[in-house]
N, C-alpha and C positions, 0 to 999 in steps of 0.2 A: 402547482407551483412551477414556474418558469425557471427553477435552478437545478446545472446538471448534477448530476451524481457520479463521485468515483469512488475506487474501490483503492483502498491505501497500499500501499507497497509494508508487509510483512514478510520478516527473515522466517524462512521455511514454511510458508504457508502460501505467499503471494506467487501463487505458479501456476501452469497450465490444465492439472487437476483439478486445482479448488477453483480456478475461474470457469470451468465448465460446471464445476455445483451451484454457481451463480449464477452462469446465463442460464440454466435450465428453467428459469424462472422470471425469463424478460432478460437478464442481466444489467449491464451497468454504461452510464457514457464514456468510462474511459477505466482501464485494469491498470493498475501501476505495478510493474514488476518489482519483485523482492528485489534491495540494494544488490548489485554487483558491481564486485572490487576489481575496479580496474587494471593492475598489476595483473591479480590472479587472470585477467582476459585476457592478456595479451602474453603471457606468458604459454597459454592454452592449456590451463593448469585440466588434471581429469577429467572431472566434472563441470568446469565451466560452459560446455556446450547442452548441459541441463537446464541452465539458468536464463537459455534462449528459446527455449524449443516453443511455440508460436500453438502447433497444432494445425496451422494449417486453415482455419476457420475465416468466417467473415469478421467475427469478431476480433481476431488478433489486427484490424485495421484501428482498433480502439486500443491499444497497447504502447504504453509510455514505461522506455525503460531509463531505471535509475540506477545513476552510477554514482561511487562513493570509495575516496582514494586522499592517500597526504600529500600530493603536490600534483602542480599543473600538467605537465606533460602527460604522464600516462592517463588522467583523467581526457585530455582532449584527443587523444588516439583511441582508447575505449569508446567516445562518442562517434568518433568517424565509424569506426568499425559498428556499431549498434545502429548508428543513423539508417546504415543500407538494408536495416530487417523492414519487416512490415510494421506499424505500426506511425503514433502522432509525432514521435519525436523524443527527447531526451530529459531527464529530470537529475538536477545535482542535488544530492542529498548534503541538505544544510542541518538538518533538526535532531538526529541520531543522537543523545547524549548516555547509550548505554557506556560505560566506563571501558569495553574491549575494543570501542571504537573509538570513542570521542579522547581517550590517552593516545592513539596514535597520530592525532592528528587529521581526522578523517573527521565525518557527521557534524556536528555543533560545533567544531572544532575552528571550522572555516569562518563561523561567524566571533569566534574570539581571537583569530590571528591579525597579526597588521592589515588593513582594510587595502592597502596597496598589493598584498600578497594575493588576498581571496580575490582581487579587482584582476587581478594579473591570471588568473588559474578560469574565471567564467569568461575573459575576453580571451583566451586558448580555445575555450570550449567552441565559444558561438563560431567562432573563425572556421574550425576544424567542422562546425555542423556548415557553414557557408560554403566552405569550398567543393565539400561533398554535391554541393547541388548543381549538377551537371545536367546538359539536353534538353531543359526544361524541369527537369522535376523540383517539385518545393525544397524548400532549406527545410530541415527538419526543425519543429520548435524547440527552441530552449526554453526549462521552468524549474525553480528550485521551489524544494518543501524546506521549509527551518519555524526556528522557534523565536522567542522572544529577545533570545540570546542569553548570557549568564546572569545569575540570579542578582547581581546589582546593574541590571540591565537600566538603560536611563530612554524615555519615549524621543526625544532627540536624537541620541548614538542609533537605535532602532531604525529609526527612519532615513537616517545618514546611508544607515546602510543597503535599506532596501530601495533609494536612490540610486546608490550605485548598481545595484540590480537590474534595475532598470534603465537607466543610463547606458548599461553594455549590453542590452538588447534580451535580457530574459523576458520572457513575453508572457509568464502566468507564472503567480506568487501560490502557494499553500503555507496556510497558516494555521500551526498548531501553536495557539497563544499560552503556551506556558515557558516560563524557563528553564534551563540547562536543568534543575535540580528539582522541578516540583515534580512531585508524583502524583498520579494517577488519581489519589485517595485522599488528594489534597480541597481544596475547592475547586467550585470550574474553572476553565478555561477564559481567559480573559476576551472574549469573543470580540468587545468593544475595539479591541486593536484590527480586526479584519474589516470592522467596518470601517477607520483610520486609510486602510490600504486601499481600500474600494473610493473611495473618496477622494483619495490622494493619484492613484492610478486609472483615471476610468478608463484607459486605454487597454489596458490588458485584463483579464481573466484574474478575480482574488477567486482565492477555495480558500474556506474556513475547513477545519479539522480538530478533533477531540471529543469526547462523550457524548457523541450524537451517535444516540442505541434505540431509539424509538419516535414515534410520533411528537410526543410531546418534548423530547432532549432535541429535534431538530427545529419544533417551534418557536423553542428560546434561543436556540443557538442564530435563527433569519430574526426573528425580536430585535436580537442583539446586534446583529449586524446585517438590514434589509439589505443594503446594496451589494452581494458576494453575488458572484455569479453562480458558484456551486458548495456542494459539501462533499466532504472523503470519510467515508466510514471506514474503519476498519479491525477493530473488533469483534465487534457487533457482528459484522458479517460474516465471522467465522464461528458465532455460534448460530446466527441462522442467516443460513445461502440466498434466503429469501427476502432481505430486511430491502432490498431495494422497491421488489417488487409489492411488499408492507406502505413501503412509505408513498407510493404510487398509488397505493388504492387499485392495483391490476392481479391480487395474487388471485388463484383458482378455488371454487366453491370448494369441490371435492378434499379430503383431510389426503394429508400424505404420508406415503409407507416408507416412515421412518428407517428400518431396519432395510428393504430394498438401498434407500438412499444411500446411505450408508454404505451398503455393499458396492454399491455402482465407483463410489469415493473409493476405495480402496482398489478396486478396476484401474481407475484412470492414473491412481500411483506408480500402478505397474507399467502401465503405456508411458509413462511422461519423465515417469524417474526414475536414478538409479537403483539395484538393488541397496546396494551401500546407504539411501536414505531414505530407504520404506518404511523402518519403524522410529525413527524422527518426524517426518514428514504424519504417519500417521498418529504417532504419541502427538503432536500440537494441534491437529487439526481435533479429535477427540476431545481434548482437555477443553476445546470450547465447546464443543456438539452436545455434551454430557449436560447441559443447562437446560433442555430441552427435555430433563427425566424425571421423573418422581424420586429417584435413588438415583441422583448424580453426581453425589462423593463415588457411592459403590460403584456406578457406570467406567467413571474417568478411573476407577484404580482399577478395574478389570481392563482395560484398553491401555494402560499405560504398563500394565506388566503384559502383553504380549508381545511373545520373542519373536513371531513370524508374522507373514498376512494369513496364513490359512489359521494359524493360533487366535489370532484377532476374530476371523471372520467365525470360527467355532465360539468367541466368547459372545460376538452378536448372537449369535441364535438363544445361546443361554438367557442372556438376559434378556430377551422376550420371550422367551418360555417363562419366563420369573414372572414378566412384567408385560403378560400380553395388551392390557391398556394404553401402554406407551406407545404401542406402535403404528397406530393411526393415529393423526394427530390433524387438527385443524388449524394451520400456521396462522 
């Protein structure tokens, strides 16, 4: 299959530890960094310099970070400042409609404000990535992720908008076709609208996004819309690191030691991130890896009440002593 694959930008997950549990496995064409709020950047809040950290890799050449903030300014000084990391370039997060975002005015928020205002906040953006490009080197790209827009969303006003998206130089659309307000457990995603965009845009890059967790959820999802040029998992990916390498038909014969894994992921917690969000960082990342267990209620409640890493890394042992079966596994 001729379409790339990227890895979705998730709050406390999308970081430089879980993206090394995915490249150990081929990895992906492009890691989207967890949202970072642009205020908290520029103000150099604590831990803001967590939410960059690269690694240092060949792969953080494939790293597009996303920023996500209630008005245009600080949004287009976060980008100049992110522009100069390694990495493709910059992503405005349009489609966040969790309610501790999208009430401030930030995520999905942009796509239901005056279309003059969100018009006036990505022509900051592209400006502020333009200017940055000095000596030669590229402008870094612009691309926002959004959704369908609010649930009396009309395919008209939709397209009006992602006109003006395009019109102000964002140069790749991701499209998670639901609106502000469906969940997850709802029907699918309306995929027909990304092939809308691909059709409408052949000049730039559409990424379709949403329930594409295996084989046959990304067969319907290109069905439905042949013309995208890529997919964005991200779920899926965090309960197995290897779903790219799955959908590639590249993964390795040999079964994998589960319980090593595991322990290497908690490794690279400590190298990459604060103490302050080790047992965050490791309570989410677990709550998906736990899918992968014969007893993965029992798994995920053992891993979400550990107080420490070495507390954690003591309940991994346990539960393969319980459950020596699980621990090689044939992905």
């Amino acid at each position: 299959m001729d379409k790339k694959f990227l890895l979705a930008p998730m709050a406390t997950l999308s970081h430089e530890a879980f993206r090394r549990s995915v490249q150990k496995f081929g990895g992906c064409d492009e890691y989207f960094n967890e949202m970072i709020n642009a205020p908290s950047l520029l103000h150099k809040g604590r831990f803001e310099k967590f939410y960059t950290i690269t690694g240092d890799t060949p792969e953080s050449q494939k790293l597009v970070w996303q920023i996500t903030g209630t008005t245009a300014e600080p949004m287009a000084q976060a980008a100049q400042i992110l522009s100069e990391l390694s990495g493709i370039g910059i992503d405005i997060n349009m489609g966040c409609s969790a309610p501790q975002i999208a009430n401030t005015g930030a995520g999905i928020s942009w796509m239901l404000k005056p279309i003059a205002e969100t018009q006036n906040m990505v022509r900051k953006v592209k400006s502020a990535l333009e200017n940055c490009a000095k000596d030669g080197k590229p402008t870094s790209r612009l691309s926002v992720k959004l959704r369908l827009g609010a649930d009396n969303f009309t395919e008209s006003g939709f397209l009006n908008f992602t006109d003006m998206l395009v019109s102000e130089g964002v140069q790749q659309l991701t499209l998670h076709p639901r609106t502000q307000k469906e969940k997850f457990a709802r029907a699918l995603p309306r995929y027909e609208y990304a092939e809308k965009l691909s059709l409408r845009y052949p000049q730039i890059p559409i990424i379709v996004n949403g329930e594409i967790k295996d084989k046959k959820s990304l067969d319907y999802a290109i069905k439905c819309a042949p013309h995208v040029n890529g997919v964005m998992i991200g779920r899926a990916a965090a309960s197995q690191p290897w779903i790219f390498a799955k959908l590639k038909g590249i993964l390795p014969e040999e079964k994998l030691d589960m319980l090593n894994f595991a322990l290497d992921f908690i490794s690279d917690i400590e190298k990459f991130q604060p103490p302050e969000f080790f047992q965050t960082r490791l309570q989410r990342f677990f709550s998906y890896y736990c899918q992968n267990f014969s007893f993965a209620g029992y798994f995920k409640t053992q891993m979400l009440n550990a107080k420490t890493n070495e507390d954690a890394r003591e309940r991994l042992f346990q539960y393969f002593e319980k459950c020596p079966e699980d621990r090689f596994k044939k992905i």
